[in-house]
N, C-alpha and C positions, 0 to 999 in steps of 0.2 A: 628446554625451550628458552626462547631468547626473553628478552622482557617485549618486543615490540609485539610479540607471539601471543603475550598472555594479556595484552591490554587488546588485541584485537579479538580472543576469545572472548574477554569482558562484553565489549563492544558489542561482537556481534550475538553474544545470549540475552545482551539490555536490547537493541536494533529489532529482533527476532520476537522477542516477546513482546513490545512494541508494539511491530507492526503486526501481529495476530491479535491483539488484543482492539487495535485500530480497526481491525476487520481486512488491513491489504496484505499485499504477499511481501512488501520490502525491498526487491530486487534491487529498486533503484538507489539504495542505502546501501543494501549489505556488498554488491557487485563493489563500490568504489574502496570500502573499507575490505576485502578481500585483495584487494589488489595493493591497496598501498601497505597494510601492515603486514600480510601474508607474505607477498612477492608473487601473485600468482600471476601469470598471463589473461588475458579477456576472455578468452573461450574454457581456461579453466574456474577462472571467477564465476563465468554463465553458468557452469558445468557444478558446480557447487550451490550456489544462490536457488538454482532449480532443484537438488534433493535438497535443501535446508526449508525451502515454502512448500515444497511437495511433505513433507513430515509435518509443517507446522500447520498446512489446512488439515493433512490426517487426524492431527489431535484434537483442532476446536471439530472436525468435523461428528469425531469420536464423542468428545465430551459435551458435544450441545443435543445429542441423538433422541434424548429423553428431555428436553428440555420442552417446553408449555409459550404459544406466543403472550404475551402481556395483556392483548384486548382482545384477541379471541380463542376461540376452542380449538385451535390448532400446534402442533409442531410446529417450532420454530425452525427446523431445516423443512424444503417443502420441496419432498422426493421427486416431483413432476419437473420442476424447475433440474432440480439435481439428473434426472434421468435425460431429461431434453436439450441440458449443454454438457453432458459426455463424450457425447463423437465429436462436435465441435473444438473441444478443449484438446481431445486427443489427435484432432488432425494438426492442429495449430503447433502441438508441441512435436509432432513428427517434422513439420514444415521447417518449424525453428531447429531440430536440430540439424538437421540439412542444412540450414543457412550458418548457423552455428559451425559447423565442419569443412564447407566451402567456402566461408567470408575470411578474407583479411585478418590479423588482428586491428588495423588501423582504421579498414571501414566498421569494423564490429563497435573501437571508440569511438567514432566520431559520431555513429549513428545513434548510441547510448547519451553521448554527450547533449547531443540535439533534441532527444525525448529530452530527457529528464529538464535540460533547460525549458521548453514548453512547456511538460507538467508543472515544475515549480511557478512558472509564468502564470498558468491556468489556475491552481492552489490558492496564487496570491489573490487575484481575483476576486474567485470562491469568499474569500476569509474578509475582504474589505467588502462585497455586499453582504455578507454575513452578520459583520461588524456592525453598519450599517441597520442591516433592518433588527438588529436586538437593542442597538441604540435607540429608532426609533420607535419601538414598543414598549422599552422602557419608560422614555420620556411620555411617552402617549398613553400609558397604563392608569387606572383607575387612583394606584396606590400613590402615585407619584402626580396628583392633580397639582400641586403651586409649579411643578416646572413648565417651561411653556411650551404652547402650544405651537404645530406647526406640521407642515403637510410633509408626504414622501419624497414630493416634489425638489422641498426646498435642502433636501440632504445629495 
């Protein structure tokens, strides 16, 4: 194996574990590093990235099955939810591969390219009001009275 081969193995078993342990599937990681360090084409990046997340919900799905919610007397997987986006997920992924098999490589990037800049866009967002209201709770917290004082408003 080349070396570019075995840093992108690294990569995508740090990426993969990752994003399972994040709770997402990764695609939008693992697809661009598939492709540059691999050499794979878009539809075979697509075509990989989808058994690599399809294995790695199998496992948390597997390994959280006996697990207990935190505050109440439930499973933390919750079969109902699991039973009631089944077809939904399976129609999406028959849909995609259709488009996956028909699409361009070039519309397959550009449209990749265009989520993921949104997502990242949307992310950043997320993380500066996030930012935001843990700064203002800090500052606003019992334990932290000589900082001052001051509304939601004024952030």
């Amino acid at each position: 194996m080349l070396e570019e081969e075995w840093i992108g193995l690294a990569l995508l078993t740090a990426l993969t574990v990752l994003a399972n342990v994040a709770g997402i599937g990764g695609g939008g990681v693992i697809i661009p590093v598939t492709m540059a360090l691999f050499g794979f084409s878009t539809k075979e990046a697509i075509a990989l990235t989808s058994i690599l997340m399809t294995f790695g919900s199998l496992t948390r799905f597997i390994l959280q099955l006996d697990d207990r919610h935190p505050l109440r007397d439930a499973p933390v997987v919750d079969m109902n939810i699991s039973i009631l986006m089944l077809p939904i997920v399976l129609v999406g992924s028959f849909i995609g591969v259709i488009v996956n098999i028909w699409t361009p490589n070039i519309i397959l990037s550009s449209c990749l390219t265009v989520i993921l800049v949104l997502l990242a866009y949307r992310s950043l967002q997320n993380a500066r009001k996030l930012y935001e209201r843990e700064t203002f709770n800090i500052l606003n917290s019992p334990k932290n009275s000589n900082a001052p004082s001051f509304q939601m408003q004024d952030i």
